[in-house]
N, CA, C and O of each residue as an XYZ file, in Angstrom:
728
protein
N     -51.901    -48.375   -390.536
C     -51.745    -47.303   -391.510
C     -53.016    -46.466   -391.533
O     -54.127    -46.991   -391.455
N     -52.772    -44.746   -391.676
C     -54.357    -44.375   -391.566
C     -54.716    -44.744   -392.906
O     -54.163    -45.341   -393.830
N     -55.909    -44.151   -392.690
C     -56.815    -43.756   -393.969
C     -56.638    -42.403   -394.496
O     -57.090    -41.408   -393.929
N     -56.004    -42.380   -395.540
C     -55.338    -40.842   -396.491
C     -56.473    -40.069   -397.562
O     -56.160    -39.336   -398.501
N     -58.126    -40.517   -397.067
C     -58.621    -40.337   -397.923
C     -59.370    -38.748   -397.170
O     -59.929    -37.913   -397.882
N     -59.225    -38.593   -395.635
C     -59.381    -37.004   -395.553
C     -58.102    -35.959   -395.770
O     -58.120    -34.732   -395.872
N     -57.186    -36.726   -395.796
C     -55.902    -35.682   -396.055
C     -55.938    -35.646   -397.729
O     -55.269    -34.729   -398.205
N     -56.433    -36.273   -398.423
C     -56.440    -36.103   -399.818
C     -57.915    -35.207   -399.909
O     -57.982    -34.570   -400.960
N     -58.359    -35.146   -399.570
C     -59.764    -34.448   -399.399
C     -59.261    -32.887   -399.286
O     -59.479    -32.071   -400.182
N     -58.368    -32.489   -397.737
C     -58.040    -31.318   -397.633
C     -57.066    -30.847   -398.598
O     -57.171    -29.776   -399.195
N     -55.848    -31.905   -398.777
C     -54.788    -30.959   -399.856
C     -55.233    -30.921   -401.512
O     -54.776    -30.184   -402.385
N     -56.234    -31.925   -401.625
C     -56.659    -30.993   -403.034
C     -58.104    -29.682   -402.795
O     -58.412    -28.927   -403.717
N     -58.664    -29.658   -401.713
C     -59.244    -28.119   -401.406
C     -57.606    -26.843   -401.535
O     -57.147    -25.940   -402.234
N     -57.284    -27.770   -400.130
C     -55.742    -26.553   -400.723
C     -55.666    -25.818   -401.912
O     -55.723    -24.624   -402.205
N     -55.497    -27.050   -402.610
C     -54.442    -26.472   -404.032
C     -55.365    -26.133   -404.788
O     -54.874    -25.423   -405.665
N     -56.863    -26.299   -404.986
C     -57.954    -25.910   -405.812
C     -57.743    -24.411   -405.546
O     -57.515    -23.630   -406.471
N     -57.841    -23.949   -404.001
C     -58.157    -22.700   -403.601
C     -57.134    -21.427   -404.033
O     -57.212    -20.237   -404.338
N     -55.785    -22.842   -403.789
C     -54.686    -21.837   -404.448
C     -54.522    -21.333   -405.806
O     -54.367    -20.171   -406.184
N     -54.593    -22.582   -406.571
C     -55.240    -21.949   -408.059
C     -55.762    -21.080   -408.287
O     -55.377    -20.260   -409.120
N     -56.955    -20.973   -407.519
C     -57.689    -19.742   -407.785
C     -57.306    -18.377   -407.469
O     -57.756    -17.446   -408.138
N     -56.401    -18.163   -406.368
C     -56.168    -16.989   -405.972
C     -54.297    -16.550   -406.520
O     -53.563    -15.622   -406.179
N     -54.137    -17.443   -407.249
C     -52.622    -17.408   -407.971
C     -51.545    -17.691   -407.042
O     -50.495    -17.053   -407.109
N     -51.727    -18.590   -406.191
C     -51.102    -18.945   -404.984
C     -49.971    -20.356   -405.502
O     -49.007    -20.958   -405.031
N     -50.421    -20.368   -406.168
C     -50.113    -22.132   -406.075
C     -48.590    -22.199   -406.131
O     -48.220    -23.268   -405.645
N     -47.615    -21.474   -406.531
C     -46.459    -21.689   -406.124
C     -45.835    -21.701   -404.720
O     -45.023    -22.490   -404.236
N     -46.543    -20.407   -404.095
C     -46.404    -20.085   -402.591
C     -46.966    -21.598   -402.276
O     -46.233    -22.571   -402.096
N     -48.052    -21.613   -402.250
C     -48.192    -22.969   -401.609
C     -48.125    -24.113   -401.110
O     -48.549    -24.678   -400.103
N     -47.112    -24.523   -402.575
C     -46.264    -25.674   -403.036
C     -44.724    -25.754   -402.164
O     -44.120    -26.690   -401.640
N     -44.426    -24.199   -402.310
C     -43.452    -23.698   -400.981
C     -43.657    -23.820   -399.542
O     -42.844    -24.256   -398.727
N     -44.841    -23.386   -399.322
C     -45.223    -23.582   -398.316
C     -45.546    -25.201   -397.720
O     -45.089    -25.614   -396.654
N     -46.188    -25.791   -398.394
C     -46.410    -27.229   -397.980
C     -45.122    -27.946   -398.105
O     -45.389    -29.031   -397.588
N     -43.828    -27.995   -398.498
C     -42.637    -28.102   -398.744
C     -42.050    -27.817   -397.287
O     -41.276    -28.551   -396.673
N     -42.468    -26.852   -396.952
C     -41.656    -26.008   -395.268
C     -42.625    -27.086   -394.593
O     -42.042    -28.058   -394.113
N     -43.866    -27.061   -394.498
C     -44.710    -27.646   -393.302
C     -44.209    -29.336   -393.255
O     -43.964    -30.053   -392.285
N     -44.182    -29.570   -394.457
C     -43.566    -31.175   -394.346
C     -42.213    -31.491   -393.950
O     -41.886    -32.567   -393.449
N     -41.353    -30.421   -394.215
C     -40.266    -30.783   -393.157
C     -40.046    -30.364   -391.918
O     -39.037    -30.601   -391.253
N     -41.089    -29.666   -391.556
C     -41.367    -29.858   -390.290
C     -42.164    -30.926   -388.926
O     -41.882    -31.147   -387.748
N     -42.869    -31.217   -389.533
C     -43.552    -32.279   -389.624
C     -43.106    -33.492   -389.014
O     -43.202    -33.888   -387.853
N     -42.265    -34.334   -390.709
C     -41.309    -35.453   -390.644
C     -40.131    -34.859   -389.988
O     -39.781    -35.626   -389.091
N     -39.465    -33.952   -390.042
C     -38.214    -33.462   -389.075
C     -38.338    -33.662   -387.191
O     -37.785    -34.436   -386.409
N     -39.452    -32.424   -386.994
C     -39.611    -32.699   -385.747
C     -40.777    -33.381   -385.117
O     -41.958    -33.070   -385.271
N     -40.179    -34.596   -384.203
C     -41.536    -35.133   -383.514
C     -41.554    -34.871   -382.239
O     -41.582    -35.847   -381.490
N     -41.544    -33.619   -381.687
C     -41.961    -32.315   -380.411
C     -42.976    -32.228   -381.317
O     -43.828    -33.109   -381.196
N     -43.126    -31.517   -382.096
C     -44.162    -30.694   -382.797
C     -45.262    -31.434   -382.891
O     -46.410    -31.275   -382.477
N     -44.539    -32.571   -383.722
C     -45.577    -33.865   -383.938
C     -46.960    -34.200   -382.654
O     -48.113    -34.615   -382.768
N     -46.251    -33.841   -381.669
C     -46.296    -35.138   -380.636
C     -47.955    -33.655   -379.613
O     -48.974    -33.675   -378.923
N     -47.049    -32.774   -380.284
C     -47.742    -31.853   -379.672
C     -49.377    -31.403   -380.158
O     -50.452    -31.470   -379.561
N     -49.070    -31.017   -381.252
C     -50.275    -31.484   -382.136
C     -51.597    -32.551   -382.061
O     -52.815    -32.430   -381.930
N     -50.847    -33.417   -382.186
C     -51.271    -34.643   -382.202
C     -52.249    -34.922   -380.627
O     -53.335    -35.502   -380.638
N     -51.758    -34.516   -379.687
C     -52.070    -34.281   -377.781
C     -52.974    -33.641   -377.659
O     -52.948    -32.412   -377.589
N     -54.595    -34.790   -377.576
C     -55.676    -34.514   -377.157
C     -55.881    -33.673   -375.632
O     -57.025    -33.317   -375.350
N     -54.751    -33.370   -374.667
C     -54.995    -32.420   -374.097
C     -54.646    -31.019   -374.362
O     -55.000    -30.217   -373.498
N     -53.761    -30.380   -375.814
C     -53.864    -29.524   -375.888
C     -54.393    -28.869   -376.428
O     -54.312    -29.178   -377.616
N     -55.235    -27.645   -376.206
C     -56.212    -26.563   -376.826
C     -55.956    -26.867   -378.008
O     -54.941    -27.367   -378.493
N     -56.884    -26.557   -378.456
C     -56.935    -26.352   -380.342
C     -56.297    -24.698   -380.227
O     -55.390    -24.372   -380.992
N     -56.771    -23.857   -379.366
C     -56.461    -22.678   -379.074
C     -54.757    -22.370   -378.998
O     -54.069    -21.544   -379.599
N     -54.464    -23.253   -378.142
C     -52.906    -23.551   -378.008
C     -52.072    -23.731   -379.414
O     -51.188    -23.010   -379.876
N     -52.695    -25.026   -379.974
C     -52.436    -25.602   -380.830
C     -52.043    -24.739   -382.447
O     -51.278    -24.875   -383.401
N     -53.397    -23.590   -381.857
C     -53.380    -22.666   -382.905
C     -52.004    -21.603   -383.043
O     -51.186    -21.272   -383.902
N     -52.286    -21.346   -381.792
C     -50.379    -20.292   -381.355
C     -49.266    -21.201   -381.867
O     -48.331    -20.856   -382.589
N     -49.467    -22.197   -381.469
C     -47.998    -23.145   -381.511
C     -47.938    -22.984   -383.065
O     -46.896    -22.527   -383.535
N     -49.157    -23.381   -384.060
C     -48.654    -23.322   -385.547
C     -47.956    -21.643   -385.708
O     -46.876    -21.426   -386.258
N     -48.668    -20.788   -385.220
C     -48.542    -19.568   -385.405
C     -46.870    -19.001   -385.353
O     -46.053    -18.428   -386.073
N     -46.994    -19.577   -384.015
C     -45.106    -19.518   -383.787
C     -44.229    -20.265   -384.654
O     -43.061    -19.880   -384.699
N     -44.649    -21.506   -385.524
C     -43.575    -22.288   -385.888
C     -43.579    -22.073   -387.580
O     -42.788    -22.590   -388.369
N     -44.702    -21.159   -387.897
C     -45.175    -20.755   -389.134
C     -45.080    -19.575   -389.599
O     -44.628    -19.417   -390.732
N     -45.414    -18.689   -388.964
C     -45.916    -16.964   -389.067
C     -45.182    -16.652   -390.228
O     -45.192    -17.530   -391.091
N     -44.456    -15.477   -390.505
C     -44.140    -15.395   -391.855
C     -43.952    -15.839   -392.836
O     -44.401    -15.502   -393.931
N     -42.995    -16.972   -392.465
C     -42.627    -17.781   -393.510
C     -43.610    -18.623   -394.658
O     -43.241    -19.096   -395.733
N     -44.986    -18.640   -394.052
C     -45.972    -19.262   -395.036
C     -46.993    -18.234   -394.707
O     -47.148    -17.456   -393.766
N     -47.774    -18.553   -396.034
C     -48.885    -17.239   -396.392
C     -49.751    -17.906   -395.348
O     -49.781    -19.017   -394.820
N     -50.654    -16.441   -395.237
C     -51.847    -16.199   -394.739
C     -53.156    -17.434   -395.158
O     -54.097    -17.554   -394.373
N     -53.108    -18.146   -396.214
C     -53.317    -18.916   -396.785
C     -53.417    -20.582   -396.105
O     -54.314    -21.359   -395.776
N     -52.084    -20.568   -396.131
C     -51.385    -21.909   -395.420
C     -51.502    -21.855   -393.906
O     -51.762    -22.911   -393.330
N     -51.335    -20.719   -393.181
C     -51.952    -20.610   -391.963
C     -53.391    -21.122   -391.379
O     -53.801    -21.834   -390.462
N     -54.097    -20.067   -392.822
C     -56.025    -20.687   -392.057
C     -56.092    -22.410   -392.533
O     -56.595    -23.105   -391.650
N     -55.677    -23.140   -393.736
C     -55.215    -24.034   -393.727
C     -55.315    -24.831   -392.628
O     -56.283    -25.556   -392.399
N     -54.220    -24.709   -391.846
C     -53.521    -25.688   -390.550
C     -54.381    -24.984   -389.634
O     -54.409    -25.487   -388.510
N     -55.256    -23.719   -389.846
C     -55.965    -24.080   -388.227
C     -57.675    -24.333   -388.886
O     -58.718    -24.175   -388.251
N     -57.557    -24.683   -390.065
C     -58.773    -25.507   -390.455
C     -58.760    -26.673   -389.907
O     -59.629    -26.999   -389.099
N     -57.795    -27.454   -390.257
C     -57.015    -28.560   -389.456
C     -57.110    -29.009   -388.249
O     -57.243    -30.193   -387.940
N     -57.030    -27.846   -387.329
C     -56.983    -27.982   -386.235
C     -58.488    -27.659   -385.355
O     -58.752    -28.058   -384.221
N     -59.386    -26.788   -386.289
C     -60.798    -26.256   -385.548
C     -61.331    -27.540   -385.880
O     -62.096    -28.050   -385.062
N     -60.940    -28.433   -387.419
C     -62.258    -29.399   -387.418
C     -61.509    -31.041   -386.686
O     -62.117    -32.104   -386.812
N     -60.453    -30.966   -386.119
C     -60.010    -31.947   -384.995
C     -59.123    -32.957   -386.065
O     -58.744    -34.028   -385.591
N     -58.915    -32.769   -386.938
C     -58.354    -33.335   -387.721
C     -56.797    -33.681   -387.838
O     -56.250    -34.397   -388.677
N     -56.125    -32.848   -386.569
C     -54.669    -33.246   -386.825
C     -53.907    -34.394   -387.050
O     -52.676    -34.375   -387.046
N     -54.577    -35.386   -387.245
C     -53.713    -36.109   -387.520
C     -53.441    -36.877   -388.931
O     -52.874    -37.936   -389.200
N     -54.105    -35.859   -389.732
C     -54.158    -36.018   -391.500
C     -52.830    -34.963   -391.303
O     -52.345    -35.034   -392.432
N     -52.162    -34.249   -390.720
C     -51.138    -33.755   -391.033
C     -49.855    -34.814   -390.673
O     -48.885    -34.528   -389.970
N     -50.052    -35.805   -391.187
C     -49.184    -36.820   -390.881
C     -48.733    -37.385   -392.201
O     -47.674    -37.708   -392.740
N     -49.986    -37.359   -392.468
C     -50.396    -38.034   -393.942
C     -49.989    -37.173   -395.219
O     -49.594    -37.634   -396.290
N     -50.190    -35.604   -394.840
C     -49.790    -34.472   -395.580
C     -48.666    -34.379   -396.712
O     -48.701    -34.058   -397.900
N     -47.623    -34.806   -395.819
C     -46.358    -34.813   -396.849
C     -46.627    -35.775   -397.800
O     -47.166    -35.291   -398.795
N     -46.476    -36.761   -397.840
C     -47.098    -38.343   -398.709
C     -48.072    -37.606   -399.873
O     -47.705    -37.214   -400.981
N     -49.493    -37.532   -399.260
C     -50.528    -37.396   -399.857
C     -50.275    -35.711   -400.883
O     -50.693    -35.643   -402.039
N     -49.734    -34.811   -400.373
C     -49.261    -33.319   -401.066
C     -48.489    -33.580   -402.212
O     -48.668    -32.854   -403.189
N     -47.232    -34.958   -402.294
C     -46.219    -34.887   -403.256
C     -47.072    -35.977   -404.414
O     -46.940    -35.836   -405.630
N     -47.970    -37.087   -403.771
C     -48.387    -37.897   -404.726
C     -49.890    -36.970   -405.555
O     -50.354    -37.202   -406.672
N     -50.327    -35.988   -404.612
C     -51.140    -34.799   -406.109
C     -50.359    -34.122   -407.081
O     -50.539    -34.061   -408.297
N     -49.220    -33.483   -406.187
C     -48.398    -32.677   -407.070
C     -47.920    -33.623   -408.634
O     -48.062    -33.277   -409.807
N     -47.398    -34.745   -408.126
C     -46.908    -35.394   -409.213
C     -48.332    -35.971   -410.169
O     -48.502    -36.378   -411.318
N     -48.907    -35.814   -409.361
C     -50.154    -36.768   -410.221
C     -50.799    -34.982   -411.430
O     -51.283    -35.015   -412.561
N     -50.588    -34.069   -410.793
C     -50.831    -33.047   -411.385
C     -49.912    -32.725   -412.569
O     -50.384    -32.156   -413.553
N     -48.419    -33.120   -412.502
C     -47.688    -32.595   -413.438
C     -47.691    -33.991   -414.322
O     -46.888    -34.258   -415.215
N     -48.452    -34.568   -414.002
C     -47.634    -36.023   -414.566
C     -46.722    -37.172   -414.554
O     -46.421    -38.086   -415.323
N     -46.290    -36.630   -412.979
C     -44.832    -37.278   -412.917
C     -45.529    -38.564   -412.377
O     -46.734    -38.568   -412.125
N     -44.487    -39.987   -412.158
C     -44.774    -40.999   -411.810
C     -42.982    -41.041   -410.694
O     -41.971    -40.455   -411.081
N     -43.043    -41.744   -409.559
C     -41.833    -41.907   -409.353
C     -41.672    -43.827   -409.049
O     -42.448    -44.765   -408.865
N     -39.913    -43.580   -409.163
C     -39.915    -45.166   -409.702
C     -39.013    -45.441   -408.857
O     -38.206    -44.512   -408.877
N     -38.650    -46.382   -407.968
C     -37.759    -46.995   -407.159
C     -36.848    -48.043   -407.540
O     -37.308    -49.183   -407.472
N     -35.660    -47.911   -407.926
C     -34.737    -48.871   -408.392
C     -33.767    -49.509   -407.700
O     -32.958    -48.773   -407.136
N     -33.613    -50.788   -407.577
C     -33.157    -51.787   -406.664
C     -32.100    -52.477   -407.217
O     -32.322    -53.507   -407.854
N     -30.567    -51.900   -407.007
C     -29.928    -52.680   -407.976
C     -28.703    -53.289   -406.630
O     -28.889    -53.304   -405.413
N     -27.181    -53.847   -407.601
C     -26.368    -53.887   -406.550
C     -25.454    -53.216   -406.612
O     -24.724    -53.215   -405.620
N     -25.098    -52.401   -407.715
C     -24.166    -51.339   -408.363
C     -25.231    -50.258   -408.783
O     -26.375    -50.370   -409.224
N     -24.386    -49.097   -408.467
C     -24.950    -47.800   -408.717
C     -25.093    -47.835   -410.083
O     -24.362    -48.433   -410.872
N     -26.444    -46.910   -410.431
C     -26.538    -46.673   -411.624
C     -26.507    -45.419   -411.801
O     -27.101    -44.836   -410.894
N     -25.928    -44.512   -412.835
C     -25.159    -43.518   -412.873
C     -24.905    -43.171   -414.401
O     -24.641    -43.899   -415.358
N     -25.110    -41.546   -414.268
C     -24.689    -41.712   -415.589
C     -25.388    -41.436   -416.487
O     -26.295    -40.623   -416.306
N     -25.163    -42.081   -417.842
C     -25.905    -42.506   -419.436
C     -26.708    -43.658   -419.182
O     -27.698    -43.957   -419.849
N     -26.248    -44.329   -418.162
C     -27.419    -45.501   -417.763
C     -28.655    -45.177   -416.986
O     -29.723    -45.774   -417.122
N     -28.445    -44.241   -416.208
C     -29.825    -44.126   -415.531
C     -30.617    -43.135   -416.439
O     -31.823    -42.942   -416.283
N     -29.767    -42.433   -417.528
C     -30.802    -41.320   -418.216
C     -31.454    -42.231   -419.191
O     -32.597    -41.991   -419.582
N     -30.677    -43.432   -419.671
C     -31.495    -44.546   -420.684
C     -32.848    -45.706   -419.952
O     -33.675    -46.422   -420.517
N     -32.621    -45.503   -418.790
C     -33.098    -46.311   -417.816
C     -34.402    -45.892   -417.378
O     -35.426    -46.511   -417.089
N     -33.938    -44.085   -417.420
C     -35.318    -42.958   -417.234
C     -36.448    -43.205   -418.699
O     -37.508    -43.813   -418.850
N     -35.592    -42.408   -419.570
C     -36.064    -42.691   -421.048
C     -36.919    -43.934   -421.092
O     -38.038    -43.709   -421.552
N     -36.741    -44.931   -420.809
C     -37.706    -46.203   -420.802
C     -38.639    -46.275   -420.444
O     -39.700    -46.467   -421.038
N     -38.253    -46.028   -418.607
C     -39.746    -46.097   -417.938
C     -40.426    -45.167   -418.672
O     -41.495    -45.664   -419.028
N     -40.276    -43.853   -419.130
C     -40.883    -42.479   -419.805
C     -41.602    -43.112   -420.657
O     -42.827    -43.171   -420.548
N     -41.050    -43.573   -421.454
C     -41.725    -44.448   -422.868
C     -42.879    -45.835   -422.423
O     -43.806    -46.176   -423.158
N     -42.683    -46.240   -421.595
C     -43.487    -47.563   -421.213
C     -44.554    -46.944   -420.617
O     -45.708    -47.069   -421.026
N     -44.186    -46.193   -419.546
C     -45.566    -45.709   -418.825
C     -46.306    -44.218   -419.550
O     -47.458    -43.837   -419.343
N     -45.321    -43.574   -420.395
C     -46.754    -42.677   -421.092
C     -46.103    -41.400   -420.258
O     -46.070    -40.338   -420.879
N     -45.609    -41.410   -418.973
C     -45.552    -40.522   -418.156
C     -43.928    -39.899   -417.859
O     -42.979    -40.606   -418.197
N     -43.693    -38.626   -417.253
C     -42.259    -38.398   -416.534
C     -41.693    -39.214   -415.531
O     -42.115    -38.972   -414.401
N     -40.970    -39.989   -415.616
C     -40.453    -40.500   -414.445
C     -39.491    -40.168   -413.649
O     -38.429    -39.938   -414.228
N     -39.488    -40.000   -411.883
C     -38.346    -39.732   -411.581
C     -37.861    -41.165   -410.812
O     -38.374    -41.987   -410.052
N     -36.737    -40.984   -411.390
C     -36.116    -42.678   -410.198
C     -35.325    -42.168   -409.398
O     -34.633    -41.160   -409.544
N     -35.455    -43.186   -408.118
C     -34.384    -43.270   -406.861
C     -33.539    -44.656   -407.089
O     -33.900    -45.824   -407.228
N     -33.069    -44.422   -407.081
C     -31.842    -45.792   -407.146
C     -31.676    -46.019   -405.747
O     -31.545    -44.991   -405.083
N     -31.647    -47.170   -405.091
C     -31.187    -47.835   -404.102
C     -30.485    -49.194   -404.185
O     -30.897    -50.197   -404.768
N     -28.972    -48.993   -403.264
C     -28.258    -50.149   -403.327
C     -28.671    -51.397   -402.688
O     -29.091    -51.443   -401.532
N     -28.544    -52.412   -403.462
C     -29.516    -54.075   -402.381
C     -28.384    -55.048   -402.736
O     -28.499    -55.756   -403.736
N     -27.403    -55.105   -402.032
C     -26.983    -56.453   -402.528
C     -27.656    -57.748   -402.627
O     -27.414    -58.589   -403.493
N     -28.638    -57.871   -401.552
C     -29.472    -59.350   -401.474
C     -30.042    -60.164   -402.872
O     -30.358    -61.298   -403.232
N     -29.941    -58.723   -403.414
C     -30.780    -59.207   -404.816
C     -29.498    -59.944   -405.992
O     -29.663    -60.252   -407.172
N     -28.335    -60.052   -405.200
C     -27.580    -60.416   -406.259
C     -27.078    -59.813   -407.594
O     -25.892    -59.820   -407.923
N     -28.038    -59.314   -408.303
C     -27.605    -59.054   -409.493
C     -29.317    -58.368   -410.346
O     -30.473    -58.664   -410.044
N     -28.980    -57.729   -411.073
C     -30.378    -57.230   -411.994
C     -30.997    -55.993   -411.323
O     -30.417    -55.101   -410.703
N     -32.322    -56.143   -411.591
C     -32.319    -54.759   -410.973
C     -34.537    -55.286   -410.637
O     -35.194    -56.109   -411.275
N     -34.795    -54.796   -409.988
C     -35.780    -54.343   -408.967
C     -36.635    -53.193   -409.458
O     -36.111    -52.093   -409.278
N     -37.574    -53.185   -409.913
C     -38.113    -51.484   -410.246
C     -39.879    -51.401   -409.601
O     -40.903    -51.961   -409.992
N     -39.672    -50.641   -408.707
C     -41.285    -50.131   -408.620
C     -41.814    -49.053   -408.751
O     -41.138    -48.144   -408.270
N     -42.592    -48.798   -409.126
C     -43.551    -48.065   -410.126
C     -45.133    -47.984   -409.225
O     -45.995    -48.743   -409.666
N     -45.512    -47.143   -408.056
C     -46.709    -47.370   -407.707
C     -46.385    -48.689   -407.297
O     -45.358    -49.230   -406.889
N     -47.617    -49.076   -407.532
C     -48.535    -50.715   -407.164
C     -47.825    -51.629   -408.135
O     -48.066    -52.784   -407.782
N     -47.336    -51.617   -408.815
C     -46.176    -52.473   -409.863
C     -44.956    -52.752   -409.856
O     -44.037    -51.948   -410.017
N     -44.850    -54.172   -409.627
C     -43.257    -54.473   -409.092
C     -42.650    -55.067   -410.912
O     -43.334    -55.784   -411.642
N     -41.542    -54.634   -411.193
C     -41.037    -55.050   -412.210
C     -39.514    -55.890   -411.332
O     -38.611    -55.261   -410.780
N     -39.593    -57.109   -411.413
C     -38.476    -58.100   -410.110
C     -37.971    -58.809   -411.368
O     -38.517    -59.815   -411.819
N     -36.622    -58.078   -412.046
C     -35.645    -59.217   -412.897
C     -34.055    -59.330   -412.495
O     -33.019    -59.001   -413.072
N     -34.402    -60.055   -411.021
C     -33.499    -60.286   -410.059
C     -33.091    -61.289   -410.078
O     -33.755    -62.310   -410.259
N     -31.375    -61.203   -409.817
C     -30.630    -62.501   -409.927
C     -31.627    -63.454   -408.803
O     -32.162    -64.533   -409.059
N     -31.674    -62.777   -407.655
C     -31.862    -63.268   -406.414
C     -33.984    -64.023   -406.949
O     -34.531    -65.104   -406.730
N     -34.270    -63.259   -407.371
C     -35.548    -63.995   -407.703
C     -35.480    -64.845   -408.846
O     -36.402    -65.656   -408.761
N     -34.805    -65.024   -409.876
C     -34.846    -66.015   -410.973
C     -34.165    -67.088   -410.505
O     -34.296    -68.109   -411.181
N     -33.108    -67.190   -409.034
C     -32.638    -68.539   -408.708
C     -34.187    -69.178   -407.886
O     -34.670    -70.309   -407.949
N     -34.557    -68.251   -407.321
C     -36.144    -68.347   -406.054
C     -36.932    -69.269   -406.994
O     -37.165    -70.430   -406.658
N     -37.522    -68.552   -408.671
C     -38.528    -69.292   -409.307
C     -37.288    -70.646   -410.015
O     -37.814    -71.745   -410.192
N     -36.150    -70.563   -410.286
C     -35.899    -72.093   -410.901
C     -35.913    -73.331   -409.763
O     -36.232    -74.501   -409.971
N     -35.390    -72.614   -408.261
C     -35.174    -73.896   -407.154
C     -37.108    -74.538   -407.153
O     -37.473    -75.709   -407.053
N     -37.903    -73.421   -407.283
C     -39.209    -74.017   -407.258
C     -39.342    -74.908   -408.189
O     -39.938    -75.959   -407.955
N     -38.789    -74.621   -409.441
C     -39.548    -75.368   -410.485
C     -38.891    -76.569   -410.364
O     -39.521    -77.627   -410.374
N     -37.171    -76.509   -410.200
C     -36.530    -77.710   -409.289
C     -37.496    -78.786   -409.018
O     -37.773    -79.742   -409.743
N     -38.026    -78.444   -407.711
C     -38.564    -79.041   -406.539
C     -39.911    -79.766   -407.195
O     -40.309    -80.931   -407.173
N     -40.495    -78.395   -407.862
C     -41.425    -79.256   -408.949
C     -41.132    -80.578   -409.864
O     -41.973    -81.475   -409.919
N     -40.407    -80.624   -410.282
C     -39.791    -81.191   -411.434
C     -39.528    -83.050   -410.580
O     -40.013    -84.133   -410.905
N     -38.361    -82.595   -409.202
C     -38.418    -83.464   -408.436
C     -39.966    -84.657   -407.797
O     -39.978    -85.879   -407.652
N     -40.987    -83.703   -407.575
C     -41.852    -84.343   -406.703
C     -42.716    -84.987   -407.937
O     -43.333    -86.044   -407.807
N     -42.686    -84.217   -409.165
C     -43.517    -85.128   -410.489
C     -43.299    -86.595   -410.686
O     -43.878    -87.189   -411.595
């Protein structure tokens, strides 16, 4: 895994700079287009990334796959990127761009692990909670797991909340086994 601590370096220069010049929506647009380009195509990727091609090259190629569609801004950007040899924090970009943005508005996002969809009045009561527990906006993704049996799975960042069928049989067979060898 790299180290995300020069791509967090460049996309909050980004967005400082954009602030300042009243950019920051364009921006937010713009880094939105570059990341699905990015994670979409790996030509581009691959190209970039290819210590034999020019930075010079490298520079046209953004030029062509960018030019109007993102400001003048987001351009010198990616060939900042590219003059100080750095391409391969544009990897890291998408990741590191959405976890400032949210860290800027406040948002937290939450990953939910169930075996039935949650839907509905349940996931807006489900939202409402995390909202209330963590202080913060939450957005959740729901994902289907049957493995887990039953309950539900929630992560939060670095915080696993696990009140899973599939893990409360895991800790009783232990305590089982405990119980047995006493």
């Amino acid at each position: 895994m790299l180290d995300n601590s020069v791509a967090v370096t460049f996309v909050n220069a980004l967005l400082e700079i954009a602030v300042k010049k009243g950019l920051l929506e364009q921006i937010e647009k713009d880094l939105d287009l570059v990341c699905d380009v990015i994670t979409q195509n790996a030509d581009f990727k691959k190209v970039l990334l290819h210590p034999s091609v020019t930075r010079n090259d490298k520079k046209n190629l953004i030029k062509k796959v960018f030019g109007a569609p993102v400001s003048g801004l987001m351009r010198n950007f990616l060939s900042l990127v590219v003059d100080r040899r750095k391409e391969w924090v544009l990897e890291s970009i998408p990741d590191v761009y959405k976890k400032t943005i949210d860290e800027k508005k406040g948002v937290l996002r939450a990953k939910v692990q169930t075996v039935i969809p949650i839907e509905g009045d349940r996931l807006n009561n489900l939202r409402k909670r995390l909202d209330k527990i963590t202080g913060k906006s939450v957005e959740v993704e729901v994902v289907n797991d049957p493995q887990i049996l039953g309950g539900m799975v929630i992560r939060i960042g670095n915080t696993m909340i696990d009140r899973s069928v599939a893990s409360r049989l895991k800790n009783l067979k232990a305590r089982l086994l405990e119980l047995r060898m006493a």
